[in-house]
PDB file of N, CA, C and O in Angstrom:
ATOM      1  N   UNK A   1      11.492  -7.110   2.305  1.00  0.00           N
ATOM      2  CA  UNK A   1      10.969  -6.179   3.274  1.00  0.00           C
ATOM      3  C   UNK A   1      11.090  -4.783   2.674  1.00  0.00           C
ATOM      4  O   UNK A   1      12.123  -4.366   2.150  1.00  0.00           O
ATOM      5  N   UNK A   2      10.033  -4.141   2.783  1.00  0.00           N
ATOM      6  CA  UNK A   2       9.771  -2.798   1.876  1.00  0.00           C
ATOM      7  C   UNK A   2       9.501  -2.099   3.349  1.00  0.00           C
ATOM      8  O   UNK A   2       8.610  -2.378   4.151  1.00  0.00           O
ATOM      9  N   UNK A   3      10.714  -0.942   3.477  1.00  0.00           N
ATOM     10  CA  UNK A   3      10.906   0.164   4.658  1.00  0.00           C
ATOM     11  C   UNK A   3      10.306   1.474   4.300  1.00  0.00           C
ATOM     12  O   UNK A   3      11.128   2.285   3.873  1.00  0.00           O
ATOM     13  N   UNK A   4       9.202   1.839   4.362  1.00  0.00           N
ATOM     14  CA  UNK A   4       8.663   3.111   3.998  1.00  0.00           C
ATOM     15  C   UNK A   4       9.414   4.661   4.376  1.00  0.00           C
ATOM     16  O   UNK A   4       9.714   4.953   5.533  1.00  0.00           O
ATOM     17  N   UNK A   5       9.607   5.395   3.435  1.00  0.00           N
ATOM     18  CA  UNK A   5      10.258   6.530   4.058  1.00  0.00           C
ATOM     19  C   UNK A   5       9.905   7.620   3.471  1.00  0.00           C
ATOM     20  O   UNK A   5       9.617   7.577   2.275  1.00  0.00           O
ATOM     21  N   UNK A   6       9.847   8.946   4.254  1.00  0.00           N
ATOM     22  CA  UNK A   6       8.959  10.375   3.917  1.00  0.00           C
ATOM     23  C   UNK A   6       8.964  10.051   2.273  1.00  0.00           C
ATOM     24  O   UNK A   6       7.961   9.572   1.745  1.00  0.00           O
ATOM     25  N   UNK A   7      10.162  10.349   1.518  1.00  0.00           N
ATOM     26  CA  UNK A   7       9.727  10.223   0.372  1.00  0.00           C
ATOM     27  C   UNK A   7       8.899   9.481  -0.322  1.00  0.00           C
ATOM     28  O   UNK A   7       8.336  10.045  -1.260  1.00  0.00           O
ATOM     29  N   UNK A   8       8.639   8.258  -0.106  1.00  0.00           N
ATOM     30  CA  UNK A   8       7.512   7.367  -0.423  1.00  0.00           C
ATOM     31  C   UNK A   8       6.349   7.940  -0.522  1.00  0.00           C
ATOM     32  O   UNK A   8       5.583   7.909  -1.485  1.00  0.00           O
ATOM     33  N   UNK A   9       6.175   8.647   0.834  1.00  0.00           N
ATOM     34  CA  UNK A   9       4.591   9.506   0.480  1.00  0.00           C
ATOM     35  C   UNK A   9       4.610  11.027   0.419  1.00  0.00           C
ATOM     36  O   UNK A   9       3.832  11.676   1.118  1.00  0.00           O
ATOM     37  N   UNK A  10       5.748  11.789  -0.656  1.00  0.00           N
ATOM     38  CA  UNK A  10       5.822  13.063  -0.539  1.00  0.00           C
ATOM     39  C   UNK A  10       5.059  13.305  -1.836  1.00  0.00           C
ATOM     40  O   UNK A  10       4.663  14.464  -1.967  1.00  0.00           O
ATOM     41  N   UNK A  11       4.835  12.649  -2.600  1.00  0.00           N
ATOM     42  CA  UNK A  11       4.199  13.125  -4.019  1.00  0.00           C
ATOM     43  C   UNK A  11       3.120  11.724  -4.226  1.00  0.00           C
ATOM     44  O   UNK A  11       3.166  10.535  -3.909  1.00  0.00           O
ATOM     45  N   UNK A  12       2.260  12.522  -4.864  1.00  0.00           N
ATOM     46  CA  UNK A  12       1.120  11.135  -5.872  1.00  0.00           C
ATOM     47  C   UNK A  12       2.110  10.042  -6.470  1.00  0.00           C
ATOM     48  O   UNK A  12       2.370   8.868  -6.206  1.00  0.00           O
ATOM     49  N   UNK A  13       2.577  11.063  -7.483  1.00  0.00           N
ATOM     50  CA  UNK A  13       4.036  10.348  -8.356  1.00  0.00           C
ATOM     51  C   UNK A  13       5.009   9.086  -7.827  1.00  0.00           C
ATOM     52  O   UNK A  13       5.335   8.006  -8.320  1.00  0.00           O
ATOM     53  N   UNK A  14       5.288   9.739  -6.642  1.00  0.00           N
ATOM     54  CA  UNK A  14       5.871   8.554  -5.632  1.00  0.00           C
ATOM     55  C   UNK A  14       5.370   7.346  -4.989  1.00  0.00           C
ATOM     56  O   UNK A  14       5.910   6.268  -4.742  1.00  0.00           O
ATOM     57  N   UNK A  15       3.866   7.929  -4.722  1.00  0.00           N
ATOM     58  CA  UNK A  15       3.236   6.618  -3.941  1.00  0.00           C
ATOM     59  C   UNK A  15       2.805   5.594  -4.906  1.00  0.00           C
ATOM     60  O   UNK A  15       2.938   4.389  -4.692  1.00  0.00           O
ATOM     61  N   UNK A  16       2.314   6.068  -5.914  1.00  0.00           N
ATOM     62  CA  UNK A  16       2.173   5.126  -7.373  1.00  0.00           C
ATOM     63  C   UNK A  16       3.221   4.349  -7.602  1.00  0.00           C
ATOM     64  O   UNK A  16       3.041   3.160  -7.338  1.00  0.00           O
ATOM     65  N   UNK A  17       4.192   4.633  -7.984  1.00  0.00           N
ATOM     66  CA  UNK A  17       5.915   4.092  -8.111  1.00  0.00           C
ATOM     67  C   UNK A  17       5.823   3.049  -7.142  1.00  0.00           C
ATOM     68  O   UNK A  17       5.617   1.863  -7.397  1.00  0.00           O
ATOM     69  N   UNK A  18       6.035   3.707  -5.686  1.00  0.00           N
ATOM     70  CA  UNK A  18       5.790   2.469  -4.527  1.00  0.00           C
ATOM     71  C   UNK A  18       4.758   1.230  -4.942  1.00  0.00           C
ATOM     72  O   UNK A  18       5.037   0.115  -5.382  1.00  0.00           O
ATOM     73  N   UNK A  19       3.883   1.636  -4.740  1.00  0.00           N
ATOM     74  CA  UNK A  19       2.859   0.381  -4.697  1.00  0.00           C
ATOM     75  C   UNK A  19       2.874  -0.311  -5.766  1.00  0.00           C
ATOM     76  O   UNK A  19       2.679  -1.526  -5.759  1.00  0.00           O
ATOM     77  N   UNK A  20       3.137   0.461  -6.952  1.00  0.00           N
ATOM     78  CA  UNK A  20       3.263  -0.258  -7.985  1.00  0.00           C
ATOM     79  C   UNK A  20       4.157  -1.509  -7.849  1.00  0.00           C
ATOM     80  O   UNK A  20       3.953  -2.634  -8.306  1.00  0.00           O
ATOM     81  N   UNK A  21       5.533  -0.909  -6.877  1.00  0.00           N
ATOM     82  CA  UNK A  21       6.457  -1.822  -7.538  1.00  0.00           C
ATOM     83  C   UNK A  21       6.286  -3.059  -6.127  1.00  0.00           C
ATOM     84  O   UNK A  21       6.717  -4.173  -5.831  1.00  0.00           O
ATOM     85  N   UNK A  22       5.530  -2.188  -5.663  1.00  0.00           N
ATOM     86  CA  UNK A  22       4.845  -3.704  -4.597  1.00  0.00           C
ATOM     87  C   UNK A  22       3.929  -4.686  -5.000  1.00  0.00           C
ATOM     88  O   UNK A  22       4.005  -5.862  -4.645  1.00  0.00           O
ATOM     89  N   UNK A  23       3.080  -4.233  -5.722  1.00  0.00           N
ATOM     90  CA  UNK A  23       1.918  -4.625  -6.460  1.00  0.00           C
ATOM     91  C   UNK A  23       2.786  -5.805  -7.288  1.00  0.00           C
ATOM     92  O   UNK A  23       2.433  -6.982  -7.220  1.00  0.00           O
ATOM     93  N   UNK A  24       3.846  -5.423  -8.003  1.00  0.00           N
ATOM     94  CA  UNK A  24       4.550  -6.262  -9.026  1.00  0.00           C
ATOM     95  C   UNK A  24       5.099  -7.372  -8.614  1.00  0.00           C
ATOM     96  O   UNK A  24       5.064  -8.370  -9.334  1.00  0.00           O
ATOM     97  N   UNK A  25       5.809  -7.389  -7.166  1.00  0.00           N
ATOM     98  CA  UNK A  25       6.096  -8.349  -6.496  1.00  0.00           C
ATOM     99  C   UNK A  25       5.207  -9.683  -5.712  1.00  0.00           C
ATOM    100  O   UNK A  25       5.224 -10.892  -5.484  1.00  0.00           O
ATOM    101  N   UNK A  26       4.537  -8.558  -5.540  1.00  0.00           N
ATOM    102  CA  UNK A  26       2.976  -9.638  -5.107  1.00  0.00           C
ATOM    103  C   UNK A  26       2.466 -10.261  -5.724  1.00  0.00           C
ATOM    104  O   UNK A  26       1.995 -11.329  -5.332  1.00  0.00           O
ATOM    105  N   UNK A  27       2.348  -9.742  -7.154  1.00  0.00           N
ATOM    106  CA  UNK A  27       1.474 -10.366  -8.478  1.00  0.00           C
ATOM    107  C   UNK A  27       2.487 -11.218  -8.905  1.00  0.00           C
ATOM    108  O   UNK A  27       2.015 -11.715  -9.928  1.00  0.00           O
ATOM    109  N   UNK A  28       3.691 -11.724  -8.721  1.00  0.00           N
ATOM    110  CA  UNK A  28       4.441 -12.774  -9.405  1.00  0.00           C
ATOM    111  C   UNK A  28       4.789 -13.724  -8.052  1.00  0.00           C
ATOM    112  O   UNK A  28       5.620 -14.631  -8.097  1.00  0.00           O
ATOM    113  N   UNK A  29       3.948 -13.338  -6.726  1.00  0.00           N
ATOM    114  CA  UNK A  29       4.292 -14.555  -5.921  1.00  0.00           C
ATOM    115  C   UNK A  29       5.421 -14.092  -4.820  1.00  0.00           C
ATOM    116  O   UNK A  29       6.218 -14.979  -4.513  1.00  0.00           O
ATOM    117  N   UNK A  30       5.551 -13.104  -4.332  1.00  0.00           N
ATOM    118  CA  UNK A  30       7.148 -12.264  -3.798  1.00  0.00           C
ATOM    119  C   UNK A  30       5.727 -12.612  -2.597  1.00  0.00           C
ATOM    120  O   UNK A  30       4.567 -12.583  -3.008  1.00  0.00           O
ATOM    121  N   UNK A  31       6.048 -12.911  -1.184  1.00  0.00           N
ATOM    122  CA  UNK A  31       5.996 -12.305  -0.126  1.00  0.00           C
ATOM    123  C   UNK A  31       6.882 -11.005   0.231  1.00  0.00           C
ATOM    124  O   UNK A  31       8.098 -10.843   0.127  1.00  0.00           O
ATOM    125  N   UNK A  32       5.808 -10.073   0.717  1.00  0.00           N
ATOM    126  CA  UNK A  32       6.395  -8.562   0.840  1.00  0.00           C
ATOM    127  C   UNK A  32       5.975  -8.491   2.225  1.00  0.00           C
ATOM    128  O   UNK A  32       4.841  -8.787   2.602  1.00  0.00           O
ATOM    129  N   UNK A  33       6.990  -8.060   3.034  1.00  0.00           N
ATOM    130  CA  UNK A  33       6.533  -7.471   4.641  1.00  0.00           C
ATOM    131  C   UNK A  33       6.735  -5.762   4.069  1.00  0.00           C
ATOM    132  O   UNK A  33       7.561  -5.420   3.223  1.00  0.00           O
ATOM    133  N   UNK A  34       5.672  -4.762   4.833  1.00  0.00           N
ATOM    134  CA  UNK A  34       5.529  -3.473   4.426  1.00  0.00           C
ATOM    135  C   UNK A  34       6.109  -3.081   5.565  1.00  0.00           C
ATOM    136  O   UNK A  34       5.796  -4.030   6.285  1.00  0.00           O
ATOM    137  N   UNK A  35       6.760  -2.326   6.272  1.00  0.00           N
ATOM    138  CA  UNK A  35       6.701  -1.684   7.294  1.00  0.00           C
ATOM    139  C   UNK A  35       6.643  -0.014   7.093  1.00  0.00           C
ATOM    140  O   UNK A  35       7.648   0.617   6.770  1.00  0.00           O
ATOM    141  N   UNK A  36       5.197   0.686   7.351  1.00  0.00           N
ATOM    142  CA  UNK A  36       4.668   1.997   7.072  1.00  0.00           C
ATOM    143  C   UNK A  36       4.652   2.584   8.809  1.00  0.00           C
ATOM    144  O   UNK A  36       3.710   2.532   9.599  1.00  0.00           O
ATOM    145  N   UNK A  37       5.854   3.058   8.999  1.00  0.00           N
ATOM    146  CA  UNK A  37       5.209   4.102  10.214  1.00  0.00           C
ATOM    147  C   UNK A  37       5.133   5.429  10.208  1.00  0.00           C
ATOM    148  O   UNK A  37       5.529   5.989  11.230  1.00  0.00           O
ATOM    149  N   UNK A  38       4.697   6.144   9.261  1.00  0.00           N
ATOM    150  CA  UNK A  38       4.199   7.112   8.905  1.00  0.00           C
ATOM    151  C   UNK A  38       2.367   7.545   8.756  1.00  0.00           C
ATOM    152  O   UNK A  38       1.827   6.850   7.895  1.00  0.00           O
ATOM    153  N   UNK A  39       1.538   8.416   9.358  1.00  0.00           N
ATOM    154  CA  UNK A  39       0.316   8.036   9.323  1.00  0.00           C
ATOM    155  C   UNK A  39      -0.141   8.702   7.441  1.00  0.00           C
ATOM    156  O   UNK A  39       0.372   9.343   6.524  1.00  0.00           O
ATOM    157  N   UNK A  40      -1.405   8.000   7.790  1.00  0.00           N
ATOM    158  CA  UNK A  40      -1.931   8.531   6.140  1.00  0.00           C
ATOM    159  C   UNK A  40      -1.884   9.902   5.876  1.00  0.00           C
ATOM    160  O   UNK A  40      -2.371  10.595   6.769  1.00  0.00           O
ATOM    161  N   UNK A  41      -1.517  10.383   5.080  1.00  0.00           N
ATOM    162  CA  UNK A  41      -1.881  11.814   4.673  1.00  0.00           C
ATOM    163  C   UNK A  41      -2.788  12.176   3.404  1.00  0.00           C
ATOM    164  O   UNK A  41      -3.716  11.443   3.062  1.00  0.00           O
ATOM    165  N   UNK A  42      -2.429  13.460   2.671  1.00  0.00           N
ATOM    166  CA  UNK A  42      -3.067  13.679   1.708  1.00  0.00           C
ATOM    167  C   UNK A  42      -2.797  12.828   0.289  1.00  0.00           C
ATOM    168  O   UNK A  42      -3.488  13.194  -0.661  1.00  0.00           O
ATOM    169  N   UNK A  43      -2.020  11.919   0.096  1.00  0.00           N
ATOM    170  CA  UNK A  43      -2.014  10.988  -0.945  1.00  0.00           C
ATOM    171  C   UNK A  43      -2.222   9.724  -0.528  1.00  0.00           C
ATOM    172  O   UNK A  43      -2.456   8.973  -1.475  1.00  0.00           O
ATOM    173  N   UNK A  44      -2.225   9.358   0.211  1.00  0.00           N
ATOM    174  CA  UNK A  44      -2.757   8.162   0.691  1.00  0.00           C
ATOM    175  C   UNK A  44      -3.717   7.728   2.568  1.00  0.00           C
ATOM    176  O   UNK A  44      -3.526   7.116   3.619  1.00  0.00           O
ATOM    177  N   UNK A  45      -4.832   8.670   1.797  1.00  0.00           N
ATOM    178  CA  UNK A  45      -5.886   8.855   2.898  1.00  0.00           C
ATOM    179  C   UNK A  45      -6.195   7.060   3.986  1.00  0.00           C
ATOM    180  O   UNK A  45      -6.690   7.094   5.112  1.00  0.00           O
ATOM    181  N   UNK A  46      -5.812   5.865   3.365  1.00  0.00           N
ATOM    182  CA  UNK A  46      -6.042   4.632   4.149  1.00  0.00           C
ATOM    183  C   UNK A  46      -4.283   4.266   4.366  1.00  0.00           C
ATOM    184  O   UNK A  46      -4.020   3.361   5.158  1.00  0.00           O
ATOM    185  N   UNK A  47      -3.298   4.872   3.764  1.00  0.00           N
ATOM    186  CA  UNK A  47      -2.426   4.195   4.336  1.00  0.00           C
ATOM    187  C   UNK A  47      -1.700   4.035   2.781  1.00  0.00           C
ATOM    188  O   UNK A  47      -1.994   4.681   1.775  1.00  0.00           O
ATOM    189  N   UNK A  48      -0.790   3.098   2.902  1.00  0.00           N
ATOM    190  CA  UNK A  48      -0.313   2.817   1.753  1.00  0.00           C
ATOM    191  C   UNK A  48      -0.865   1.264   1.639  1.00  0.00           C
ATOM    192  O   UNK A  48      -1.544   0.667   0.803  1.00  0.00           O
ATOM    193  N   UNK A  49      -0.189   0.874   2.995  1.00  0.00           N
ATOM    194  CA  UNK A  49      -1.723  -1.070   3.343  1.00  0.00           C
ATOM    195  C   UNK A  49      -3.459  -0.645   2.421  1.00  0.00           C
ATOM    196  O   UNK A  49      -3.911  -1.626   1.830  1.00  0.00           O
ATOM    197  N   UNK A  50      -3.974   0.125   2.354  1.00  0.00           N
ATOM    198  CA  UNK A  50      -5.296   0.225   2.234  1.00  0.00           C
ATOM    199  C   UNK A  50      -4.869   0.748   0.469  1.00  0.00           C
ATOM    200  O   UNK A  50      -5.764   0.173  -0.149  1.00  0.00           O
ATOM    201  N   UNK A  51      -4.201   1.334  -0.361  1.00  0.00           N
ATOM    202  CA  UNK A  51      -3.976   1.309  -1.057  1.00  0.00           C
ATOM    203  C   UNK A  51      -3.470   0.197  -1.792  1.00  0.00           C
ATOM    204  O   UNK A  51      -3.615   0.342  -3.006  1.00  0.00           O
ATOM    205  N   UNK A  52      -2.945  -0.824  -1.458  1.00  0.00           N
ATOM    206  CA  UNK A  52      -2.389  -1.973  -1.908  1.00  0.00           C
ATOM    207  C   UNK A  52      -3.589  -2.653  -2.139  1.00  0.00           C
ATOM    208  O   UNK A  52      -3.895  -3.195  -3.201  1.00  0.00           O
ATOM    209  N   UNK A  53      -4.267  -2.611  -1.110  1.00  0.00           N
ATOM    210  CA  UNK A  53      -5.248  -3.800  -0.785  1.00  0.00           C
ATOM    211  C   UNK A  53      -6.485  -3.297  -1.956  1.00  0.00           C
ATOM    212  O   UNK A  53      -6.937  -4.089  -2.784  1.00  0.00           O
ATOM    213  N   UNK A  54      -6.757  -2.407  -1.895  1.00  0.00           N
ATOM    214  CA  UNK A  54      -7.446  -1.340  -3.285  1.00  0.00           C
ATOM    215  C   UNK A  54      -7.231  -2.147  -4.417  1.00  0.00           C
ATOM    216  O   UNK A  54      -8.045  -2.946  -4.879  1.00  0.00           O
ATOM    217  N   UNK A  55      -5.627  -1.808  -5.026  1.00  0.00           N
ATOM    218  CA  UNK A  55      -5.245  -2.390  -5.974  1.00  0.00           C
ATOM    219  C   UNK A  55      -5.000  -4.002  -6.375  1.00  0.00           C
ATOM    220  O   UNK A  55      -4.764  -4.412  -7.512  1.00  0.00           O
ATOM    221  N   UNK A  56      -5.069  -4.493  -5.638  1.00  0.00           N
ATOM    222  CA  UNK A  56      -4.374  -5.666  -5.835  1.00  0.00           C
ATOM    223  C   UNK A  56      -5.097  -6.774  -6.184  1.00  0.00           C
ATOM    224  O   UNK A  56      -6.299  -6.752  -5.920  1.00  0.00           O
ATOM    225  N   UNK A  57      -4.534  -7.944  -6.831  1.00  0.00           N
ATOM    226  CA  UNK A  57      -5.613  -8.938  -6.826  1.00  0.00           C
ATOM    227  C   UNK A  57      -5.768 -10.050  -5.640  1.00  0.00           C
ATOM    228  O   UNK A  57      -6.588 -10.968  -5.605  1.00  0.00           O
ATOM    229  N   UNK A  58      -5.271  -9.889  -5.162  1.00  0.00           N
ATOM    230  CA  UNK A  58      -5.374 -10.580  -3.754  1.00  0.00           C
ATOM    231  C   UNK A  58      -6.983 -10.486  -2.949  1.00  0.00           C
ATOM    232  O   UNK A  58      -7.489  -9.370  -2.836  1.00  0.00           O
ATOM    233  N   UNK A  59      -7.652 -11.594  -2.466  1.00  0.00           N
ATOM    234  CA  UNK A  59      -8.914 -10.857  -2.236  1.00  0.00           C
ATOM    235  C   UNK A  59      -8.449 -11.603  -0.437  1.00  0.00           C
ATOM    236  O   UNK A  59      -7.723 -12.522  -0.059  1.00  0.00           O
ATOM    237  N   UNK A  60      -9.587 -10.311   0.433  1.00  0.00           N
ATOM    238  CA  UNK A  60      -8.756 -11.408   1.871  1.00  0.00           C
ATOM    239  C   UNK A  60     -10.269 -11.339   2.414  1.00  0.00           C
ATOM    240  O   UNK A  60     -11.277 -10.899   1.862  1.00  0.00           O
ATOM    241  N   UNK A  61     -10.126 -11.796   3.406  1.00  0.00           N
ATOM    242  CA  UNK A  61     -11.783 -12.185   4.615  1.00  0.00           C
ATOM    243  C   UNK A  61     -11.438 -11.180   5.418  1.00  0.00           C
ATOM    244  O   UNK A  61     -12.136 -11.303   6.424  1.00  0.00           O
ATOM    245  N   UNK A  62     -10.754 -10.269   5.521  1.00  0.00           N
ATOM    246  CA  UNK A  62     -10.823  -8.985   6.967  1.00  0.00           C
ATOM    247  C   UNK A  62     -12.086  -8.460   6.750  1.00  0.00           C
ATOM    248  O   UNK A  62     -12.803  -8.332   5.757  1.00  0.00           O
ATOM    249  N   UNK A  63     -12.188  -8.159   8.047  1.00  0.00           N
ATOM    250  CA  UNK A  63     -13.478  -7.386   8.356  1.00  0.00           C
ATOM    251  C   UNK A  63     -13.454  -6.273   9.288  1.00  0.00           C
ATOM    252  O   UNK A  63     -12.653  -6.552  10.180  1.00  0.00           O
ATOM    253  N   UNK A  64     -14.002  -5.087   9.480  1.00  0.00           N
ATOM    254  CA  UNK A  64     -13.808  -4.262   9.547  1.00  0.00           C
ATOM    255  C   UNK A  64     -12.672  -3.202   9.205  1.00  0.00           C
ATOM    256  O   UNK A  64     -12.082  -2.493  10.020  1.00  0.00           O
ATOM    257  N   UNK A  65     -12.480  -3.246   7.749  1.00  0.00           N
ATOM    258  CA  UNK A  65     -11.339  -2.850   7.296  1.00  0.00           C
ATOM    259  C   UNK A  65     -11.632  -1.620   6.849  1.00  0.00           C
ATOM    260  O   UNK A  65     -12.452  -1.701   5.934  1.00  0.00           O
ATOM    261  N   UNK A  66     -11.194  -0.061   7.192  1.00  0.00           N
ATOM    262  CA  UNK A  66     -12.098   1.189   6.350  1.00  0.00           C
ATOM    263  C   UNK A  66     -11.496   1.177   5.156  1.00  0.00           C
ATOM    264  O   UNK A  66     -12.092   1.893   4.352  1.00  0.00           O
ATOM    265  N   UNK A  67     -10.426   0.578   4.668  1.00  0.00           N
ATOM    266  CA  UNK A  67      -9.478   0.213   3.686  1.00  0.00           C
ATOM    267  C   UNK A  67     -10.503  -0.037   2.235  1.00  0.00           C
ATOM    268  O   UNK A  67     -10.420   0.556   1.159  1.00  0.00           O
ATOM    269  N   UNK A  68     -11.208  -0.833   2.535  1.00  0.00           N
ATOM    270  CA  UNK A  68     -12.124  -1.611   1.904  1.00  0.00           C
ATOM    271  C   UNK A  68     -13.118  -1.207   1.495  1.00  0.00           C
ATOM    272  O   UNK A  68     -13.502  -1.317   0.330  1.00  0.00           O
ATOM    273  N   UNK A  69     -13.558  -0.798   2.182  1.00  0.00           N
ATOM    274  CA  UNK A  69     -15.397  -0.365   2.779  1.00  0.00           C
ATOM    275  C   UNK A  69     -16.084   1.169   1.946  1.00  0.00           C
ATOM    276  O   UNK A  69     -17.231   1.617   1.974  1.00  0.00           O
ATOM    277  N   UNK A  70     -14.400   1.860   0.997  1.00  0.00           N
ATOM    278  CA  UNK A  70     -14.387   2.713   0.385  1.00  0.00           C
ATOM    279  C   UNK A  70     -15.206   2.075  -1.164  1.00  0.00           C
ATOM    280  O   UNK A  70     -15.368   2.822  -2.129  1.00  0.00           O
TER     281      UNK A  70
END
């Protein structure tokens, strides 16, 4: 379980680091629960969820996702 906190999204630098090291867990098979209650800001305009989902190789069937649709 990955607990999001201000610092996570205070710099580019940081949110990269984050996802990355989410990204890494995902890509070797880790179930990750995110919990983000912070809203998007200026480094991560969909979220840090919509950034993952960006990056990742995971492909999913959601629909209406603005995450995506970028």
């Amino acid at each position: 379980m990955e607990i999001v906190s201000p610092a996570n999204k205070d710099r580019a630098r940081h949110v990269e680091e984050f996802t990355d090291k989410v990204l890494s867990a995902l890509n070797v098979g880790v179930h990750v629960l995110l919990v983000d209650l912070f809203p998007p800001g200026p480094r991560d305009p969909d979220g840090l969820h919509g950034i993952l989902l960006r990056n990742s190789k995971i492909r999913t069937n959601a629909t209406n996702c603005p995450a995506l649709s970028r």
